[in-house]
C-alpha positions in Angstrom: 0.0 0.0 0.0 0.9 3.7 -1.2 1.3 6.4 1.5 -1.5 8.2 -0.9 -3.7 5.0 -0.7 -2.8 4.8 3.5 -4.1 9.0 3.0 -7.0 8.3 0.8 -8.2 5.6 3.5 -7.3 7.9 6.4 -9.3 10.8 5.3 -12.1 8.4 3.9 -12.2 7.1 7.9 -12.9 10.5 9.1 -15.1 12.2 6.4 -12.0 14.8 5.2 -12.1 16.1 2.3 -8.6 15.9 -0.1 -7.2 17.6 -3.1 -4.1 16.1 -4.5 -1.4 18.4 -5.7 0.6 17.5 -9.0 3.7 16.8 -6.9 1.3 14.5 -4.7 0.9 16.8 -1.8 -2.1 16.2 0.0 -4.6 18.9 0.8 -7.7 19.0 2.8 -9.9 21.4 3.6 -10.0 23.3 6.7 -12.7 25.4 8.1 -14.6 26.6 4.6 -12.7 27.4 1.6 -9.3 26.9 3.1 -7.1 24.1 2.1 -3.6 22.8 4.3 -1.2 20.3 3.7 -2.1 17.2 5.3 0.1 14.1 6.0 -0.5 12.2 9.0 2.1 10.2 8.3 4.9 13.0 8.7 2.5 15.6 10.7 2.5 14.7 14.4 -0.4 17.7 14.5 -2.1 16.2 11.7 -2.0 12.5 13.4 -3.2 13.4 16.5 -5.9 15.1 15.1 -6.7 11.8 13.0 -6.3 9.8 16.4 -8.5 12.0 18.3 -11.3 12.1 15.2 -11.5 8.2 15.0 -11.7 8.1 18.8 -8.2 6.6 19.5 -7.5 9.1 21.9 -9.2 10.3 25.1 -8.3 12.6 27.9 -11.1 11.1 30.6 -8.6 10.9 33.3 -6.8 13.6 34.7 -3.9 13.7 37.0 -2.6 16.9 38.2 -3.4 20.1 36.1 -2.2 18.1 33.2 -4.6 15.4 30.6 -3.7 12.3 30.1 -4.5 11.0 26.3 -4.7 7.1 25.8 -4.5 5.5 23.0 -5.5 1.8 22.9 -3.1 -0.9 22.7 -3.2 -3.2 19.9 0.1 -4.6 18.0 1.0 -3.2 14.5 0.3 -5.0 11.7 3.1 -6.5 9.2 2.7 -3.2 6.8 2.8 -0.9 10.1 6.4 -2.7 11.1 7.8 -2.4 7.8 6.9 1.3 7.9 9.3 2.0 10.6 12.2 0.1 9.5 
């Protein structure tokens, strides 16, 4: 699988909206008519914000003044290991 396929599926799972550039930059659209890069892949902002819109990561527990975000604990896949080698 493609990083543009792994996007595609990505912003399919959350209902965002892309526009490719001819050098294969992702866009997607942000509040109205304005369009940012996106790449969860390279983006630690832009993965969070995917974690947070599939529901991967929750702040119910609190300790101190600071949140505390979980993310549910499942072992990568084959494709997900060979990413980060």
């Amino acid at each position: 699988m493609t990083d543009r396929e792994l996007l595609e599926l990505a912003a399919k799972a959350t209902d965002t909206e892309l526009k490719w550039h001819t050098d294969g930059t992702a866009y997607a659209r942000r509040n109205g008519d304005y369009w940012a890069v996106w790449n969860p892949l390279t983006d630690d902002g832009d993965s969070l914000r995917l974690a947070v819109k599939l529901g991967w990561v929750h702040n119910k527990e609190l300790r101190g003044d600071a949140p505390q975000a979980s993310v549910p604990l499942r072992p990568p896949g084959r494709n997900e290991l060979e990413r980060r080698v």
